[in-house]
C-alpha positions in Angstrom: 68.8 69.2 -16.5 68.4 66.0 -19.0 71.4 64.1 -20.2 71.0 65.5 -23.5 71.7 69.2 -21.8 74.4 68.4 -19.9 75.8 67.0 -23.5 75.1 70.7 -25.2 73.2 71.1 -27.7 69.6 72.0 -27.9 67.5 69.0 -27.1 64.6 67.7 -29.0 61.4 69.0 -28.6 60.1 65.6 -26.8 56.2 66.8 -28.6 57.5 67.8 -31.8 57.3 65.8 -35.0 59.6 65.9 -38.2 56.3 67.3 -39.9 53.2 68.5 -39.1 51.5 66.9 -36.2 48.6 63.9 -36.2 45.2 65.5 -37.6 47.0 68.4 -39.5 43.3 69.4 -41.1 41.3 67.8 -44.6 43.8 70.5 -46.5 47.1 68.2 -45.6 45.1 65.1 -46.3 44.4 66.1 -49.7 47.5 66.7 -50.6 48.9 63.4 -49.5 47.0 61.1 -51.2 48.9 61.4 -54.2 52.0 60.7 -51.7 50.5 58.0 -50.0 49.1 56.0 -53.1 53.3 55.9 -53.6 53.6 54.8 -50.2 51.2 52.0 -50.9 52.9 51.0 -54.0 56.4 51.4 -52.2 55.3 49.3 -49.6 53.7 46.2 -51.9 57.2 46.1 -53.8 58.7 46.4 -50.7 56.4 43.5 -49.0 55.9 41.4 -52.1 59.6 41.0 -52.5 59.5 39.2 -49.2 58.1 36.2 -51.0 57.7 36.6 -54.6 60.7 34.3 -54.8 58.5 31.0 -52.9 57.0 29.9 -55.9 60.3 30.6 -57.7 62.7 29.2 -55.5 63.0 25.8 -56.9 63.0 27.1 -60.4 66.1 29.5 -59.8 67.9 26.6 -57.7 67.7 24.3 -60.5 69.0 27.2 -62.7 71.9 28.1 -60.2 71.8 24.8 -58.9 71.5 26.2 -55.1 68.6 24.4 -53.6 71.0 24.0 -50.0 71.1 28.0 -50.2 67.3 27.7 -51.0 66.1 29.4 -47.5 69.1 32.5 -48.0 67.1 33.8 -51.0 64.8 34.6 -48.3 66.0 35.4 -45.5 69.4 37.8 -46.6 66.5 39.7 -48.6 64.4 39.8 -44.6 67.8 40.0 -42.2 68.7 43.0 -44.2 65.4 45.1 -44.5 65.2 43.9 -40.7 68.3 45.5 -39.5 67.8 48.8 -41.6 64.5 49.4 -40.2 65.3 51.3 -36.6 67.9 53.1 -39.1 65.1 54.2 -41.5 62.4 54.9 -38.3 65.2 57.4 -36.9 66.5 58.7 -39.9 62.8 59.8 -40.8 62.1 61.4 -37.6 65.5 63.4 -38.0 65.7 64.1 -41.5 62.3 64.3 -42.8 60.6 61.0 -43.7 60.3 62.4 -47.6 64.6 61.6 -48.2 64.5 58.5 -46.1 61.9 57.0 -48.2 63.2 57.7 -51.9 66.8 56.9 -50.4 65.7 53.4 -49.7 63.2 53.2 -53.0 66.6 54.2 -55.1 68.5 51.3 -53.2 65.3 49.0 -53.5 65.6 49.3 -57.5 69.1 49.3 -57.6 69.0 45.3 -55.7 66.2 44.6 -58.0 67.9 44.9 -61.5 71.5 43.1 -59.9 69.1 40.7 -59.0 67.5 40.4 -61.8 70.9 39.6 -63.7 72.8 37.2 -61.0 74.4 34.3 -62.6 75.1 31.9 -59.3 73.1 31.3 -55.8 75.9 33.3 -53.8 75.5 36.6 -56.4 71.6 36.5 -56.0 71.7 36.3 -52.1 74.0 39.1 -51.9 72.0 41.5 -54.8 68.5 40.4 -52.7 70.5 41.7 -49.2 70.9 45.0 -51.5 67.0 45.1 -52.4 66.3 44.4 -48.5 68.7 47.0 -47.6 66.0 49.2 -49.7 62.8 47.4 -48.9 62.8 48.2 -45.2 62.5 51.3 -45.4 59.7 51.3 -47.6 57.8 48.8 -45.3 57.6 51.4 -42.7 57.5 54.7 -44.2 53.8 54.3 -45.1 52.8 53.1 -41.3 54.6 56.1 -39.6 53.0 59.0 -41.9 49.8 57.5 -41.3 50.5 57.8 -37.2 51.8 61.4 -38.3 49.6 63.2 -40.8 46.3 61.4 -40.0 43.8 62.2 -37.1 43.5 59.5 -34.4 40.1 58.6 -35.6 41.4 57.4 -38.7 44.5 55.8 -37.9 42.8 52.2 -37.5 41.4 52.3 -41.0 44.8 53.5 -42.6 46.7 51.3 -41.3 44.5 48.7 -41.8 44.6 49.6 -45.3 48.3 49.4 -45.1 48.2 46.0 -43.2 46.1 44.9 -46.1 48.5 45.6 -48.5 51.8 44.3 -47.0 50.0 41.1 -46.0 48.4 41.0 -49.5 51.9 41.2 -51.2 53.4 38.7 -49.1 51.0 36.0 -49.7 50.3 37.3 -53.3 53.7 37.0 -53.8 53.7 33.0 -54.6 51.3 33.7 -57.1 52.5 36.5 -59.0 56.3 35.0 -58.7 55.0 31.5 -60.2 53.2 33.3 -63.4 56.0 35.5 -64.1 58.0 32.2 -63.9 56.2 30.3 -65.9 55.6 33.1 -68.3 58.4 35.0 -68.9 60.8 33.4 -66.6 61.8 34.5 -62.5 64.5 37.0 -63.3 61.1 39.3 -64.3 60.5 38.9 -60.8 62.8 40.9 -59.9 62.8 43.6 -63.1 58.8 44.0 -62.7 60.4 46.0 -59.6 62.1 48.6 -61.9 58.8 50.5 -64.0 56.5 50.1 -60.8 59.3 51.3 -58.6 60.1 54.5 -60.7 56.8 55.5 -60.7 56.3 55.2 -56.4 59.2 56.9 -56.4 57.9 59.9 -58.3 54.5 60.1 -56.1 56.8 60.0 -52.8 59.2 63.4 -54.6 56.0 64.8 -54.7 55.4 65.3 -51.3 56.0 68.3 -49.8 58.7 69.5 -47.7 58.3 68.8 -43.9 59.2 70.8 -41.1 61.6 70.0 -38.7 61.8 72.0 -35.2 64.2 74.8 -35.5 67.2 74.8 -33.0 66.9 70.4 -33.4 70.3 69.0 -34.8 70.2 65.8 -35.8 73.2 63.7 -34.3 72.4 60.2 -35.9 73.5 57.0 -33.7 75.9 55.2 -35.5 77.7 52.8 -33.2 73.7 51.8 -32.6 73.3 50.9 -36.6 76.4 49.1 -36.1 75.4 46.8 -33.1 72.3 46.4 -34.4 73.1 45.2 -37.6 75.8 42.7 -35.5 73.1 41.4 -33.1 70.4 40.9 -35.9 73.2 38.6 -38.1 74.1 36.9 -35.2 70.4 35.8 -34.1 70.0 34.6 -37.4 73.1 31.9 -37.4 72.4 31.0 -34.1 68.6 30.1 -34.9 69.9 28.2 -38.6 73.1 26.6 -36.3 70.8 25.5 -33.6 67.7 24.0 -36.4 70.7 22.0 -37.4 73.2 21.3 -34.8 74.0 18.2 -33.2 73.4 19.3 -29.9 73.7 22.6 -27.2 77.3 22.1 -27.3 78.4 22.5 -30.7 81.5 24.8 -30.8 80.2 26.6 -33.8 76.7 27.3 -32.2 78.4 28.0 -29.2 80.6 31.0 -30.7 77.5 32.4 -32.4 75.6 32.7 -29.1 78.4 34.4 -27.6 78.7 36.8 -30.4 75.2 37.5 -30.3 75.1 38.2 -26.9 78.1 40.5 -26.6 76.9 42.5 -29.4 73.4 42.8 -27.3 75.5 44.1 -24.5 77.4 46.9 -26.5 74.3 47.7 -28.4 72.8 48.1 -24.6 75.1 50.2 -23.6 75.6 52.5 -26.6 71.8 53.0 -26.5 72.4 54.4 -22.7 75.0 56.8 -23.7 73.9 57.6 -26.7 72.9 61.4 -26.9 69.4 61.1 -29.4 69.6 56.7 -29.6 68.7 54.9 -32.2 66.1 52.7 -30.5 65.0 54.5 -27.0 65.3 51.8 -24.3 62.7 54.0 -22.3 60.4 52.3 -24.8 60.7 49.0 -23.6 59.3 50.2 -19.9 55.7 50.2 -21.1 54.6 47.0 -20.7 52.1 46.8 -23.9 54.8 48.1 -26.0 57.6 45.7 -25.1 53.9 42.7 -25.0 53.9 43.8 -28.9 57.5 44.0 -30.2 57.1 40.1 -29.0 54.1 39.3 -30.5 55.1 40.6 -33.2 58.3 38.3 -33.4 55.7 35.6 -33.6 53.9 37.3 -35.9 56.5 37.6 -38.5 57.7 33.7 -38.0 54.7 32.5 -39.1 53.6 34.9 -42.0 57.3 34.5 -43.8 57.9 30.7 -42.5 54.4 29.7 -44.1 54.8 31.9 -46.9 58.5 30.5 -47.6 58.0 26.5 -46.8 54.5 25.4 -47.7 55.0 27.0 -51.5 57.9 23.7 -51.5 55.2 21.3 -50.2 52.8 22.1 -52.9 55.7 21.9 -56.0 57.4 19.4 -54.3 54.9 16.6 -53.0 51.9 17.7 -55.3 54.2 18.2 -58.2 52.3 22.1 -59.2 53.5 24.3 -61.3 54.8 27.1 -59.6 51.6 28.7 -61.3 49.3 26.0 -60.0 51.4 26.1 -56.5 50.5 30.1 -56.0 46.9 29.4 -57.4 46.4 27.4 -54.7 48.1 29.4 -51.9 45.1 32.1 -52.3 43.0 30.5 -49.0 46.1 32.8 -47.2 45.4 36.0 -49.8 41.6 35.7 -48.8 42.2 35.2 -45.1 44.5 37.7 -44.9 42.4 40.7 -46.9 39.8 39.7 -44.3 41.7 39.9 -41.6 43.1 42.9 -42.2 39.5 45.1 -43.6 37.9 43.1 -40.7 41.0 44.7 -38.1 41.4 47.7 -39.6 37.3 48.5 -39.1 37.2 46.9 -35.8 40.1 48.9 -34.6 38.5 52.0 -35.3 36.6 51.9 -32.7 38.1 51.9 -29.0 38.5 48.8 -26.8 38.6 46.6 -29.3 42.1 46.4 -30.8 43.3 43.8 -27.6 40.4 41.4 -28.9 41.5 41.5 -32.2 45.1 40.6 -31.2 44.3 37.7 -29.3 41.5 36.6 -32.2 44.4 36.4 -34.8 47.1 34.6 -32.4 44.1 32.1 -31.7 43.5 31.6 -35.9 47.5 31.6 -35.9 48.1 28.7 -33.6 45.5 26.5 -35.4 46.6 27.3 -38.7 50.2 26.0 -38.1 49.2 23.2 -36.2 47.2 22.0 -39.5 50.4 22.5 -41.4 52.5 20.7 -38.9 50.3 17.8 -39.0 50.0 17.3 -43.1 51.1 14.5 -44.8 51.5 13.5 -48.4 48.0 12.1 -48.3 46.8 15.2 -46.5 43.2 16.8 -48.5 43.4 20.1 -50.0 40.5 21.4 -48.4 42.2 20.6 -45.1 45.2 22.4 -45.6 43.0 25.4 -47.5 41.1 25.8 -44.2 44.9 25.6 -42.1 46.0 28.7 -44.8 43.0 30.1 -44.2 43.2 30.5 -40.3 46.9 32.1 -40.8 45.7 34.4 -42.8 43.2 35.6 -41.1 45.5 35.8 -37.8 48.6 37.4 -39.6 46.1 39.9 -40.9 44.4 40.8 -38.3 47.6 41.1 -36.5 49.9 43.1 -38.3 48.5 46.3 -38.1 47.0 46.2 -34.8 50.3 45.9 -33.4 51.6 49.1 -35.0 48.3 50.6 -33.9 48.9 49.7 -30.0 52.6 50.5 -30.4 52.1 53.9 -31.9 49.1 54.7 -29.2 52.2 54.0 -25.8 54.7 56.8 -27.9 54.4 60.7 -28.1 54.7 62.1 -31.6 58.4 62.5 -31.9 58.8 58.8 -31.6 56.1 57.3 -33.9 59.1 56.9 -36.8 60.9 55.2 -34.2 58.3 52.9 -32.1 56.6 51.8 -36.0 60.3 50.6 -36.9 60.6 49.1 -34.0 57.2 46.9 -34.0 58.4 45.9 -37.3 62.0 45.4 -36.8 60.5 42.9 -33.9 58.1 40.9 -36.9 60.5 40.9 -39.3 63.1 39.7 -36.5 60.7 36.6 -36.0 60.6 36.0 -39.4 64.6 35.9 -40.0 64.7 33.7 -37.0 61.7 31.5 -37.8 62.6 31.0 -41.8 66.1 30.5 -40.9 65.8 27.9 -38.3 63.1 26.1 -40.4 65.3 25.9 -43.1 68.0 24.4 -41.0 65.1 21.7 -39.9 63.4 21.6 -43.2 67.4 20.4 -44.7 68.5 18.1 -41.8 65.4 16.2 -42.1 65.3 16.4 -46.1 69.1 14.6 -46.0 68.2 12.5 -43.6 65.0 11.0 -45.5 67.1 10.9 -48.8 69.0 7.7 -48.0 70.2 6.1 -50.7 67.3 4.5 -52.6 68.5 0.9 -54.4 69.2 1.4 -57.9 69.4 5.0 -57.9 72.4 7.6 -59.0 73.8 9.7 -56.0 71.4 12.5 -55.3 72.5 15.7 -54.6 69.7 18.2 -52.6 70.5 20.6 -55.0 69.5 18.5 -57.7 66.0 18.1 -56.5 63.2 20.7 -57.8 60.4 20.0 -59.5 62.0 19.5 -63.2 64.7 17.6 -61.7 62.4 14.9 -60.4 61.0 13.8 -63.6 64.5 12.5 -64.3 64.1 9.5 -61.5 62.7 6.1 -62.0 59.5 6.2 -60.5 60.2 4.1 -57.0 62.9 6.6 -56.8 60.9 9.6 -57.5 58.1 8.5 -54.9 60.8 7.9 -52.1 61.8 11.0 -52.4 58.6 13.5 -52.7 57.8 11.4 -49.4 61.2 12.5 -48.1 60.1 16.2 -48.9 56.5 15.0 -47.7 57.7 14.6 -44.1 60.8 17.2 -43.9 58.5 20.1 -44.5 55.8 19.1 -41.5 58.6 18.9 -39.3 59.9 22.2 -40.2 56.5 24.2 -39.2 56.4 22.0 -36.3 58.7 24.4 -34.7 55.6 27.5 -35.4 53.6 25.7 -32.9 55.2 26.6 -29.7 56.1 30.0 -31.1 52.2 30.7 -32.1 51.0 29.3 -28.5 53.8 31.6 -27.0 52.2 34.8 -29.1 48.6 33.7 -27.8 49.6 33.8 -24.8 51.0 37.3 -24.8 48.4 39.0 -26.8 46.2 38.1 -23.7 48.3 40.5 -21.3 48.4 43.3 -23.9 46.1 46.4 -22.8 44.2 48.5 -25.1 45.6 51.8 -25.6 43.9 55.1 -25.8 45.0 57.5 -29.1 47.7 59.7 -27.6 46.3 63.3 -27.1 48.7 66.6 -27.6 51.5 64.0 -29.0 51.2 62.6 -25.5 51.6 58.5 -24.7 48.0 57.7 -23.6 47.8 55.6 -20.5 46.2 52.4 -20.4 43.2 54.3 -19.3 43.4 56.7 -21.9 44.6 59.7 -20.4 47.3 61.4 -21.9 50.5 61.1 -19.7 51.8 64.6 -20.0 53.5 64.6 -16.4 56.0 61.6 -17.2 59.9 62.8 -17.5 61.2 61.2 -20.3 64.9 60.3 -20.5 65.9 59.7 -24.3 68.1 57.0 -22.9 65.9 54.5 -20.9 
């Protein structure tokens, strides 16, 4: 008897699915493409919100006078989509994916119009937490129907269509965020969300109900969503205590690692006791599953830290417009579409999606190194080619990870291993932008000094507009203070995109699972494995 029957209750059909299973026939496809053109557009608000606030960000800081807070515009909108994401994957597995994503569109809107009208730094970090509190649950909803409604043949080319559009809208988002900035100013950045938003909405109420498995009664983990949420905020202040600390000592540094790790320890072992957990530690026994939730984390550090940082090189050291700045951030829009077509065809065919893994951690690593190593005198077509190689890596990566991640699960976990693979990314992009930011500002202070004849200068006080204000020794000293703070920053993506090489190599290619079976790495279904929901 399983743990779950000796808790009462009936237990979960380990091969059932919230809905109808993978390959449900051309009749079920037709009738969600409405849905899933809502999907798509609920996952490019969701995505495009990740960064539509790069080009932005000095604008607004100048406005709200925030530029220390800068890097918290971005990450409380990522640390909270991040944390809800197992939440959301569960939730849609045990409720019906159909109320998990318009709860979260609702809440996505919601953040976006408070956003829209904060009046100081500290208002606008906490209405973007709200919009991320939304947003992850629209970045996933998408990927796990797709792993659900759609036959295994075509799995590859959906979700490379939705890895095309969630990498799109993150590196899109400089551009669009610097015209509506320039144009109509950034709070429309935020209440673009509102008419786009209410229309995705509508397309996902269209959908149609989904079966659940009779007898199945949901019993949601909450002292998981708790822990999680704990752990996830605590791996973020550790990363920006540590980018900034004066050594492995520092008391407050020191109290955040403890915190972090005891509430890895209670989320542990409220995972093992847990009757139907949140995340499934059982997961994390497959080797190519647990090889991509940490490729992933790499993954996501250097798609959000490249799409947060080098939008502040280009204002800041080439004085752009944050028009000009997202015009010429497109290298990573065009490497990343072709990543992602490129994956998402490739991938349809078997034996190939490990190759692709390990091509886009390769283009990766070389893109950051060119970032790390640019200077003020640094060409353009240089740094185009070092955008272009990340996106082409991020690209091609995003949704082969989901792919491989979906193909070690049966088909009552896909809502659960998809928000996992992407709680992982967007995990290493908290931790990433976080601790860049904490270099990026130690550096930046440090460079500032005090240049001879010049009034006090406050960080805050530096965007784009305010540097017109200097005398012009004063204003060169310090775009070459920004000019060597931001290098240093990526510097830290380096070792992080060598680790995710590294990794990708030992990932094996995974089979489509058969009869809502995990496929070996062989292929064959593994229909003889017991499965404990606990790990």
């Amino acid at each position: 008897m399983t743990e779950t029957g000796r808790r009462g209750g009936t237990p979960p059909d380990p091969t059932a699915s919230s809905a109808a299973p993978p390959g449900g026939g051309p009749e079920q496809a037709r009738r969600l493409r409405p849905v899933f053109a809502g999907l798509l557009l609920g996952v490019m608000l969701g995505s495009l919100d990740q960064t539509i606030v790069a080009t932005a960000l000095p604008v607004i800081a100048g406005d709200l006078d925030g530029l220390s807070r800068l890097s918290w515009v971005v990450t409380s909108y990522i640390l909270a989509a991040t944390v809800v994401m197992p939440v959301y994957g569960k939730a849609g597995d045990l409720f019906g994916r159909k109320a998990a994503l318009a709860g979260s569109l609702v809440l996505f809107l919601v953040g976006s119009g408070l956003a829209g009208a904060a009046t100081d730094m500290v208002w606008l970090v906490v209405f973007r937490a709200v919009q991320g509190l939304g947003g992850g649950g629209l970045l996933i909803g998408a990927q796990a129907l797709v792993g659900e409604a759609f036959p295994a043949a075509e799995r590859g080319r959906r979700l490379g269509a939705v890895g095309a559009v969630i990498g799109l809208s993150a590196f899109a988002g400089p551009l669009v965020g610097g015209l509506l900035t320039d144009g109509l100013g950034w709070r429309w950045i935020f209440y673009v969300n509102l008419p786009v938003g209410a229309v995705a909405l509508w397309l996902v109420l269209l959908a149609p109900r989904p079966r659940r498995p009779e007898g199945v009664r949901p019993r949601p983990d909450y002292p998981g969503a708790a822990l999680i949420v704990v752990a996830s905020g605590a791996a973020v202040l550790v990363a920006t205590l540590a980018g900034g600390a004066p050594g492995l000592l520092d008391p407050a540094l020191l109290a955040a690692t403890a915190a972090m790790a005891a509430a890895l320890a209670l989320f542990v072992a409220a995972e093992r006791r847990a009757a139907d957990p949140l995340l499934p530690l059982r997961l994390f026994r497959d080797r190519d599953f647990t090889l991509v939730a940490l490729v992933a984390v790499s993954v996501g550090a250097v798609m959000f830290g490249t799409a947060a940082y080098l939008p502040v090189f280009i204002q800041m050291v080439g004085e752009d417009s944050a028009t000009a700045s997202g015009v010429r951030l497109l290298p990573l829009v065009g490497g990343l579409l072709a990543g992602s077509v490129g994956a998402g065809r490739a991938t349809s065919r078997p034996g190939r999606a490990r190759w692709v893994l390990v091509a886009g951690a390769a283009c990766s690593l070389a893109g950051v190194a060119v970032m790390a190593a640019m200077s003020r005198h640094s060409s353009y077509p240089l740094l185009a080619g070092g955008m272009l190689a990340v996106g082409l890596g991020v690209g091609s990566a995003i949704q082969t990870l989901v792919l491989i991640a979906q193909n070690t699960v049966r088909t009552a976990d896909l809502g659960v291993a998809t928000s996992t693979a992407n709680y992982f990314r967007q995990m290493g992009a908290c931790v990433g932008t976080a601790a860049m930011g904490a270099v990026f500002a130690g550096h930046l202070r440090a460079g500032l000094g005090d240049p001879e004849g010049a009034p006090p200068v406050s960080v805050d006080e530096l965007t784009p507009q305010g540097l017109a204000r200097f005398p012009e020794d004063v204003r060169a000293a310090l775009i070459t203070a920004f000019a060597d703070a931001v290098p240093m920053a990526f510097l830290l993506l380096v070792p992080v995109a060598a680790a995710g090489l590294v990794l990708a190599l030992f990932v094996r290619d995974r089979a489509a699972p058969s009869a809502g079976l995990p496929a070996g790495p062989d292929g064959a279904a593994a229909a003889d494995r017991h499965v404990d929901p606990h790990g």
